[in-house]
Structure formats: structure tokens, C-alpha cells
C-alpha positions in Angstrom: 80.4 102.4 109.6 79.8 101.0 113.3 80.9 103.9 115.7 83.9 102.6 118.2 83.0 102.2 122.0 85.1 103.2 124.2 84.5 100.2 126.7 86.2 97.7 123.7 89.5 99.0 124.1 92.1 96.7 125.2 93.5 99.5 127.7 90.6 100.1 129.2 88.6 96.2 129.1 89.0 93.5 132.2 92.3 91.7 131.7 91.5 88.1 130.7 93.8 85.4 131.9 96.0 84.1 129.1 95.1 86.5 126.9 98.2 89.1 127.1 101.0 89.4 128.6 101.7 92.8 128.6 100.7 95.1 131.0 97.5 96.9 130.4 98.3 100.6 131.3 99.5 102.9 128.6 99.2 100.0 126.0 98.8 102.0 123.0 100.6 104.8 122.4 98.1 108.4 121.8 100.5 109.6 119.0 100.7 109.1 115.1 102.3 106.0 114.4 105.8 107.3 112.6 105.1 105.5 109.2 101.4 105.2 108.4 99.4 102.4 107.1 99.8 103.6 103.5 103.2 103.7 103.3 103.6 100.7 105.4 101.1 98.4 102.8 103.0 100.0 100.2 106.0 98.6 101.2 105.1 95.1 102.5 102.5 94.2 99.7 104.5 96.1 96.6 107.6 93.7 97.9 105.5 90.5 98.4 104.1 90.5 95.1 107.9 89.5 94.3 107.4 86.5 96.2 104.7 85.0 94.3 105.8 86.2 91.2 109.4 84.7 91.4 107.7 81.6 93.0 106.1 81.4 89.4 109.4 81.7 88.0 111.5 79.5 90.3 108.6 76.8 90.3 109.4 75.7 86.7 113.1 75.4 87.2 112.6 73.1 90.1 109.8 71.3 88.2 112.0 70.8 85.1 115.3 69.8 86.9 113.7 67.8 89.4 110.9 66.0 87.6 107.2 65.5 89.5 108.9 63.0 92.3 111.5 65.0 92.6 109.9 68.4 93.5 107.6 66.1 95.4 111.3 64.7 97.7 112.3 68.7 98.4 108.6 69.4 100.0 108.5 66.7 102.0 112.5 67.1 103.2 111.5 71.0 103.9 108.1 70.4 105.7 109.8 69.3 109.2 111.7 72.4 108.9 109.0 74.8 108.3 107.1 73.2 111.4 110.3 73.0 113.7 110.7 76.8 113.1 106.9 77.5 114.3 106.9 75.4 116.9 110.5 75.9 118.6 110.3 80.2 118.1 106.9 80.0 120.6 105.0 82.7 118.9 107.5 84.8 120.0 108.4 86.6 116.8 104.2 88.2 117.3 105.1 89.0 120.9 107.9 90.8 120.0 106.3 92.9 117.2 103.3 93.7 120.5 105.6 94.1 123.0 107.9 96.2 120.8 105.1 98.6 119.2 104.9 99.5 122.8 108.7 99.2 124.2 110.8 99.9 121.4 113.3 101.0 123.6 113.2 97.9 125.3 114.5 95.9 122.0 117.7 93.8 122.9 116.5 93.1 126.4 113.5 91.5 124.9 115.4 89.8 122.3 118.0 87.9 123.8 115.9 86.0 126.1 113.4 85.0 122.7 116.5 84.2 121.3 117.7 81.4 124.0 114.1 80.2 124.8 114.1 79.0 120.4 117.3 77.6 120.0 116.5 75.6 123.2 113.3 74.2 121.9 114.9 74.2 118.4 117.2 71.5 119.2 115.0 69.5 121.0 112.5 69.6 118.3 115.4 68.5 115.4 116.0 65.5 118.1 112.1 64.5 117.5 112.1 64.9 114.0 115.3 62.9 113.9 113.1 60.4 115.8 110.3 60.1 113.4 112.6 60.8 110.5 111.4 57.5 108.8 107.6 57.9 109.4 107.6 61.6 107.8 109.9 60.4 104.9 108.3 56.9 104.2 111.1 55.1 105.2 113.1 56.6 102.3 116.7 56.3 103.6 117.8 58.6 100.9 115.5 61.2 101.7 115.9 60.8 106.0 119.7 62.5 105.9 118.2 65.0 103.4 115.2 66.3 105.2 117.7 66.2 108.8 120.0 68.7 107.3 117.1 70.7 106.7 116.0 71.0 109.9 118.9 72.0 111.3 119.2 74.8 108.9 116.1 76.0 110.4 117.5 76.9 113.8 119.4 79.4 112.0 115.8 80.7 110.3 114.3 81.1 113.7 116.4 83.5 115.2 115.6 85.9 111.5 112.0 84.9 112.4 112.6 86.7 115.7 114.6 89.6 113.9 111.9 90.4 111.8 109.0 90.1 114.2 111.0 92.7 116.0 111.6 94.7 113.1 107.8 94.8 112.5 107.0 96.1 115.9 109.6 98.9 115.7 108.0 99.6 112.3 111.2 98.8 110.6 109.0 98.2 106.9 112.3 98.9 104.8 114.0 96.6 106.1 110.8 93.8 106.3 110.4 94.5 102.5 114.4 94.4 101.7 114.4 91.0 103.6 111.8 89.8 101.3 113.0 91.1 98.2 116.3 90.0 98.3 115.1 86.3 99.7 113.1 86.0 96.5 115.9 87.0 94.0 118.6 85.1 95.5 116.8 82.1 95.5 116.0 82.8 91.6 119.8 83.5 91.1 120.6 80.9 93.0 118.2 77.8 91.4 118.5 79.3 87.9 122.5 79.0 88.4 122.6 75.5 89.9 120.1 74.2 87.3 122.1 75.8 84.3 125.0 73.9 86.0 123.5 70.4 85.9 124.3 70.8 89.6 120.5 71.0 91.0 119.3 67.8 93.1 117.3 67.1 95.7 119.6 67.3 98.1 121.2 70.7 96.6 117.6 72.6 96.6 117.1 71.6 99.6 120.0 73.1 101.0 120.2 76.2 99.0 116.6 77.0 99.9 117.1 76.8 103.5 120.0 78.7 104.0 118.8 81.7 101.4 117.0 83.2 104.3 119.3 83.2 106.9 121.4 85.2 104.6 119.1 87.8 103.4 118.0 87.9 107.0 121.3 89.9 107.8 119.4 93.2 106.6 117.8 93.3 109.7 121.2 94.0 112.1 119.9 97.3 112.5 117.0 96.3 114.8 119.9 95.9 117.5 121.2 99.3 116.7 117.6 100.6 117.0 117.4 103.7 119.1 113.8 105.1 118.8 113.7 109.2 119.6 112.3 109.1 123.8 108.7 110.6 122.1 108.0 107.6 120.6 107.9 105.6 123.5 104.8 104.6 124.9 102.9 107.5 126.5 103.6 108.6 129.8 106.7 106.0 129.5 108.8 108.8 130.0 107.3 109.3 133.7 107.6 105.2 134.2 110.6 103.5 135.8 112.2 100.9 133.0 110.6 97.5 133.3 113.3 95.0 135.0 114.6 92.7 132.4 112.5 89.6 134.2 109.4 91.4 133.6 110.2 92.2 130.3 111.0 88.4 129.4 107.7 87.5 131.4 105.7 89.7 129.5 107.3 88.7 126.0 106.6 84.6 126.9 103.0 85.2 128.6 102.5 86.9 125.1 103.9 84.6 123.1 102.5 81.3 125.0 99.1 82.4 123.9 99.9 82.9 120.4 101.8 79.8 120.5 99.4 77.4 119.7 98.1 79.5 116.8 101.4 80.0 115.4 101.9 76.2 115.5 98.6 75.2 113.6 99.2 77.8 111.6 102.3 76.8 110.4 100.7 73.3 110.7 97.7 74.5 108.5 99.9 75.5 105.6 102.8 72.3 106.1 100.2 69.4 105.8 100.1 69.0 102.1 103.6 68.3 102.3 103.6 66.2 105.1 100.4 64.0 105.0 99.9 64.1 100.4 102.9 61.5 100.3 101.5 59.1 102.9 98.3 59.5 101.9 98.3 59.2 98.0 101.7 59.4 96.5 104.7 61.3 96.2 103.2 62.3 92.1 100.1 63.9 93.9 102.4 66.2 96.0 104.2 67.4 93.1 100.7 68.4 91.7 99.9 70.2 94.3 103.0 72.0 94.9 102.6 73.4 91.6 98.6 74.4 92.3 100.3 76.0 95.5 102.9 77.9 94.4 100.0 79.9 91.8 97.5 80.0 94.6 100.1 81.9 96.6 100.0 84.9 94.3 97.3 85.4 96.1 97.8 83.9 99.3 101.1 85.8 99.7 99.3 89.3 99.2 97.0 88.7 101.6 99.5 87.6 104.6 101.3 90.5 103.6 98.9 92.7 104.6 97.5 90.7 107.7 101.1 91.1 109.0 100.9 94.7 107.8 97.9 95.2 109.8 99.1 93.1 112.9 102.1 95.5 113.1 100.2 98.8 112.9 97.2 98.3 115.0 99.7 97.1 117.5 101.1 100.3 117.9 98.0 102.7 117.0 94.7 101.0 117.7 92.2 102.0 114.6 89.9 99.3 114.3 86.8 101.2 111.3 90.5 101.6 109.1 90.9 97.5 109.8 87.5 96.1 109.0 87.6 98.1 105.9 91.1 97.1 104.8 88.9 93.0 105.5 86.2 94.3 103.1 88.4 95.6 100.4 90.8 93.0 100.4 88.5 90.0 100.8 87.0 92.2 97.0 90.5 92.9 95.7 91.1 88.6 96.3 87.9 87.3 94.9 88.9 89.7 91.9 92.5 88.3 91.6 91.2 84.5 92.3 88.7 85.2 89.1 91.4 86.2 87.1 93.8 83.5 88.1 91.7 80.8 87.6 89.9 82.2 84.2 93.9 82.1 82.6 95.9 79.2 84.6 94.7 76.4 81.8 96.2 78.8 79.2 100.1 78.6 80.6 100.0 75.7 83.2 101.3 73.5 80.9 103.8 75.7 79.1 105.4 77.1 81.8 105.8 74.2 84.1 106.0 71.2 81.7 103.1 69.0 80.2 103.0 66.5 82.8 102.0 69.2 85.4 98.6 69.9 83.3 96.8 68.1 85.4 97.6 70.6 88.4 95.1 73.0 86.7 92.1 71.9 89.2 93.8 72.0 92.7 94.8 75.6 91.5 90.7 76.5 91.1 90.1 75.2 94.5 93.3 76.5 96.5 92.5 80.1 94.7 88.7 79.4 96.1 90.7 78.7 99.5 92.5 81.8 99.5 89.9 83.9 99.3 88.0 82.3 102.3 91.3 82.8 104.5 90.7 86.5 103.8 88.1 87.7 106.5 89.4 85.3 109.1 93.1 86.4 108.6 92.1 90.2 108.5 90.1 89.3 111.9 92.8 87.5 113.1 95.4 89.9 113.0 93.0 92.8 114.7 92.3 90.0 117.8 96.1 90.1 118.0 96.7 93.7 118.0 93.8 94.4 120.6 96.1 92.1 123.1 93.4 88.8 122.5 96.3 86.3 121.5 94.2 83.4 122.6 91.4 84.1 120.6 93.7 84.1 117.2 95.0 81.0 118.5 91.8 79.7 118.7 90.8 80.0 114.7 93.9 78.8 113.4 93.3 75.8 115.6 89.9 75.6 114.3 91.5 75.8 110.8 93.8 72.9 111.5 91.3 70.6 112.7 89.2 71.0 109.8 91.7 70.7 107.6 93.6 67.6 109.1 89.9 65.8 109.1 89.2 66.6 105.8 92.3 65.4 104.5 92.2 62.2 105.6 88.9 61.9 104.5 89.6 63.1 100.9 93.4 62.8 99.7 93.4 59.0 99.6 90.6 59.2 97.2 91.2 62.4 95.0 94.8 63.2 95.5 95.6 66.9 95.3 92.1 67.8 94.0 90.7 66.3 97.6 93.6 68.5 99.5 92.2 71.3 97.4 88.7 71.1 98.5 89.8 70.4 102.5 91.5 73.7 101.9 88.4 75.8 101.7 86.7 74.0 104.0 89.9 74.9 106.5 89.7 78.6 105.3 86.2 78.7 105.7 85.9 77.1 109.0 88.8 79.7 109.8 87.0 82.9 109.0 83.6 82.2 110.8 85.0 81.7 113.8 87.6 84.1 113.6 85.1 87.2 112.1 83.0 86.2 115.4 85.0 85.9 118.0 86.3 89.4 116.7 83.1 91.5 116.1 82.1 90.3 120.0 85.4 92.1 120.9 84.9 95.0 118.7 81.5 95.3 119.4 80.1 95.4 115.9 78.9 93.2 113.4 80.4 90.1 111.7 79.3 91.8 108.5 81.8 94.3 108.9 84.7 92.6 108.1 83.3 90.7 105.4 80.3 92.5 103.0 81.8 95.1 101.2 80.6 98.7 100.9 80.5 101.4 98.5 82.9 103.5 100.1 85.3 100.7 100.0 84.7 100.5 96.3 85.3 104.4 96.1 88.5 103.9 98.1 89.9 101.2 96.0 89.0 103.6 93.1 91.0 106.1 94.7 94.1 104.4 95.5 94.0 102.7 92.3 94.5 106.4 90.8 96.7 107.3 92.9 99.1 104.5 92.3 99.0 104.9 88.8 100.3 108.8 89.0 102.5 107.2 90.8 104.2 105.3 88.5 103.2 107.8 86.1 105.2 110.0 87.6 108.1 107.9 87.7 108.5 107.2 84.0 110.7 108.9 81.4 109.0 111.2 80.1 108.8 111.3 76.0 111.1 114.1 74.6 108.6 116.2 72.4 
């Protein structure tokens, strides 16, 4: 692999405006981070293959009690909501998983202010969204009160945003993976129950949906309570004078300004189906393509999972050969699963979510093809974040967005969800260039790094395949003899 310069470390590089907020010196801690990247992967990705999974499962219960303009009516109520939450929390939930990895015993002084500075620009963006209520909704005036409620459910979801960005930094993964865990089973429970019922509407599934994470959310009260041993503070911190409680708020919204933007088209990236399928085709179309969605995301899901993963360690113990590895193998273990996928999804499509979402078979090809170009620029991504280059992330999710907003409109009107399919790779693709670039000139290695894999990445996936099947070897009963 490409040795490691010295000279590319964040600690040790030129400060560039805009690009961090927190101080420079004694950036990343010398010591072993207290819960490796193994066990940390382990936990994030073995819990976020629930997501998905259940996805699959919940999918057909809304598709079935809602119909294909019905499941169509709960994307396009929730998509405000998902974009209220990304732009009001100010990329503040990834400055307080950076600031934290270095601070951890600076954790309720950095929250409270993150907390204010949200619901703040929460409210003010439910008042906009209020505002353009009609446009979003088609002038559907049973929809408009719907898709309101929503929104202000997600003021509530911001503040667990911020909880578990904080939770990440202080490398809290038990209680990341109980969050997602429960989130996903509840909302199984929950659906399955109303739908059994007779009780599952528009209205209802919207609600339930959005208040399901604020209440699994409540596993993370113990990031208040967190009181890290005085070793694992940053090093030399012990010699340092506590930061004053201005500089820490400075620091956390310098951060979080720069990854604002990125966190906004991000969120942006993956909302437009929902909000620009309806007006552009049809409401029919967006039901398609929620379905093609919700299998994509299998992969999609896994993947984010361990960007996050990766975000979160690197953060707090800089090892940049371990992340352009972890690019390689996962962009192999994704075109793998995306083969797979797409080889079997005619075989159940139909049975699972009803005949009339058959049709959804194509948009799945493409969106699994889209997933798997996301891979190198995520991966990249998350290591420009963690080497204190927010800007720079920011950059390729804008990237992303533009592409993707420019090839909708050129394609939906025409093809429907096959056309949002198609700008979807294009979006992904777009993503990664930029984003593998912009990080190899950081890193000071090659593009190819994070992208072609090797043979000791094949070797290693051998090796931790084994090793997880002992595992669960290991962990069945026995047969009596």
C-alpha cells in the first residue's frame, strides 16, 4: 500500500479557512481508540442489516394497506421532514461526533448549545414548509395538514440526531446499534398492528413513523451521564486549561457550518424522489420507486453504516491505509450484493409486495447500480471529514445534488421512476470522482486506492468471513451426541 507522510496529517498541515473548527493542536489522540474498528463495524453494520431487512418486511404492509397512491401520499408528507431535520440541525450532529472524539469530557457543554442553535432553525424551517405547503403537496389540501404534522414531529428527531452524533464521537456503538435496532422493530410492531387493525392511513403511518424515533432515541440518555476515564482525553489534555464554554460552542458551529451544506444536499440527494417524482410524473411513479428504494437500501443502508462507522473512528484515531482498504473491500462486498439483488428481485417483487408493484423491478437494477457508485465517494467522504476537511465533503455531496437535481428533470417526466433510477447513478458517480480526488490530494496517494481492489483485500474478506462464521458457530447449540 501507499506509505503515509507525515506532512498529510491534519495536526501537523496549514489550517485552511473554513475547513475546521477545532483547534489544531493535540487533534488526535496518540492512544488506542477504546473500542476498535472491528468491534465497532460489528456493531453498526450487524444492527443495520435490520434496517433493510425489516424495510423489506414493513414495505409490503404499507404497500398493501395503502395501495400505490397511498404509499406514494406518506413519502411525499415525510419528505419535508427529513429535509427540515438536515437542514435545521446545521451539520452539527458530525461536529459533535469530531469535536467529541477529541473532548469527550466536554459533552454537555457542547451539546446544549447544538441543541438551541436546531430547534431555533427548526421552527423557522416548519414556518417555510408551512409556506410552500401547497407547492410540495400539489395543492392536495388533504395531504397539506398531513405532511405539517410531520414536520413538526421532526424537531423532536433533531435533537436524537444530535444525541447520537454525540454518541458516535464518544464511541458509544451499543447504544448507536440499540437505537437502530429497536427503531426498526417498533416500527414493524407498530405498522403490522395498525394494519391488522384496519386502523392504518395515510395520516396514521405518517405519524407513527415519525414519532418511532424519537422514542427509541431515549437509549441514548447516557451520553449525558458520560464520564470518560481522564486517560482518554485528548493527549496532553490533562496539562491544558478546559476550553471556555464560548470556545467550545465556536468550535462545534465553525465545524458544523462547513459540513452544513453537505449535510443539506445530502439529505437533499436522498429526499428528491419524494419530493420532485410527484410533480414531475405522478404520484403512481413514486410509489414505484419507493418500492425499488426500499430493496436498494439493503445495500445502501450497509454501506452508510460503515461510512458513519468509519467517520467516527478515524475521528478519534487517524489510520488512513485501514480506511482506503475498508473503500476497496466494501465497494467488492457491494458490487457482490448488487449482483445478487438484482439476479433474484424479479423472482419475489411481485409476491411480496403485490402484483401491481411488478413493474418496480427496473428502478431496483438501476438504484442497486447507484449504490454501488456511492461506495468510493462515501468511503472518501467520511476520511475528508475525519482528517478535519469538512468543506471538502461538503463539496461532493453538493456535486451529487446538482447532478442529480439536473438529471431529474431531464428524465423523470419522460421515464418515471426508471429516469430517477438512472439520474441516480449518474449522482453517485459524479459523487465518488470528485470525492476519491479531492481525498487522495489530501492523503497524498492515489485515487486508485480507494477504489481498485487488491489481493490482500480479497484475503482479508476471506479472513473475516471465517472468522464470523466460528463465530456463530460458536454460538449454536451444540448437537447432543
Amino acid at each position: 500500500m501507499t506509505s503515509q507522510p507525515t506532512s498529510t496529517d491534519p495536526t501537523t498541515e496549514p489550517h485552511v479557512p473554513g475547513e475546521t473548527g477545532v483547534p489544531t493542536e493535540n487533534a488526535v489522540p496518540t492512544e488506542k481508540p477504546a473500542v476498535s474498528m472491528r468491534r465497532a463495524m460489528a456493531f453498526t453494520t450487524t444492527t443495520s442489516m435490520l434496517v433493510p431487512v425489516i424495510g423489506v418486511v414493513t414495505a409490503p404492509v404499507l404497500a398493501r394497506a395503502l395501495g400505490v397512491e397511498g404509499r406514494g401520499e406518506v413519502a411525499t408528507a415525510m419528505a419535508p421532514a427529513a429535509l427540515v431535520a438536515a437542514v435545521a440541525t446545521l451539520g452539527l450532529p458530525e461536529a459533535l461526533t469530531y469535536h467529541l472524539a477529541r473532548r469527550p469530557d466536554q459533552t454537555r457543554r457542547a451539546l446544549v448549545p447544538a441543541a438551541l442553535v436546531s430547534l431555533l432553525l427548526g421552527a423557522v424551517c416548519w414556518g417555510l414548509s408551512w409556506g410552500f405547503a401547497s407547492v410540495l403537496t400539489k395543492g392536495d389540501a388533504q395531504l397539506i395538514p398531513i405532511m405539517l404534522v410531520g414536520t413538526a414531529l421532526a424537531l423532536p428527531q433533531m435533537l436524537v440526531g444530535l444525541l447520537r452524533g454525540a454518541a458516535v464521537g464518544l464511541q458509544m456503538w451499543g447504544a448507536v446499534a440499540a437505537d437502530r435496532a429497536l427503531s426498526s422493530l417498533l416500527r414493524l410492531v407498530v405498522l403490522l398492528a395498525l394494519a391488522l387493525a384496519g386502523a392504518l392511513d395515510v395520516r396514521v403511518a405518517v405519524i407513527a413513523m415519525s414519532v418511532i424515533p424519537v422514542v427509541t432515541g431515549l437509549v441514548y440518555w447516557r451520553v449525558l451521564l458520560r464520564r470518560p476515564p481522564a486517560a482518554s482525553g485528548a493527549a496532553g489534555g490533562a496539562a491544558s486549561p478546559p476550553p471556555s464554554s464560548s470556545s467550545i460552542t465556536r468550535d462545534v458551529l465553525s465545524f458544523g457550518s462547513s459540513t452544513w451544506l453537505g449535510a443539506v444536499a445530502s439529505m437533499a440527494t436522498g429526499r428528491v424522489a419524494q419530493l420532485m417524482t410527484t410533480p414531475l410524473s405522478d404520484a403512481t411513479q413514486l410509489g414505484l420507486l419507493v418500492v425499488a428504494i426500499t430493496i436498494s437500501d439493503v445495500l445502501f443502508i450497509l454501506i452508510t453504516a460503515v461510512r458513519d462507522t468509519l467517520f467516527g473512528v478515524n475521528a478519534r484515531f487517524d489510520d488512513r491505509e485501514q480506511l482506503m482498504a475498508i473503500s476497496r473491500s466494501a465497494l467488492l462486498v457491494g458490487a457482490v450484493g448488487a449482483l445478487v439483488l438484482g439476479a433474484t428481485v424479479p423472482l419475489w417483487i411481485g409476491p411480496v409486495f403485490g402484483e401491481q408493484f411488478a413493474p418496480a423491478t427496473e428502478p431496483t437494477w438501476w438504484l442497486l447500480v447507484a449504490a454501488v457508485t456511492n461506495i468510493p465517494g462515501l468511503m472518501a467522504g467520511a476520511g475528508l471529514g475525519a482528517w478535519g476537511r469538512p468543506g471538502l465533503r461538503s463539496a461532493s455531496f453538493v456535486v451529487a445534488l446538482v447532478v442529480l437535481v439536473g438529471a431529474f428533470f431531464l428524465l423523470v417526466p419522460s421515464m418515471g421512476a426508471v429516469g430517477a433510477g438512472i439520474a441516480a447513478i449518474a449522482s453517485g458517480t459524479a459523487m465518488s470522482v470528485f470525492a476519491v480526488v479531492l481525498a487522495a490530494r489530501v492523503n497524498r496517494s492515489s485515487p486508485w486506492a480507494f477504489v481498485v481492489p487488491r489481493g490482500s483485500d480479497v484475503v482479508a474478506l476471506g479472513h473475516e468471513g471465517a472468522r464470523l462464521l466460528r463465530a456463530v458457530r460458536a454460538h449454536l447449540p451444540r448437537a447432543r451426541s
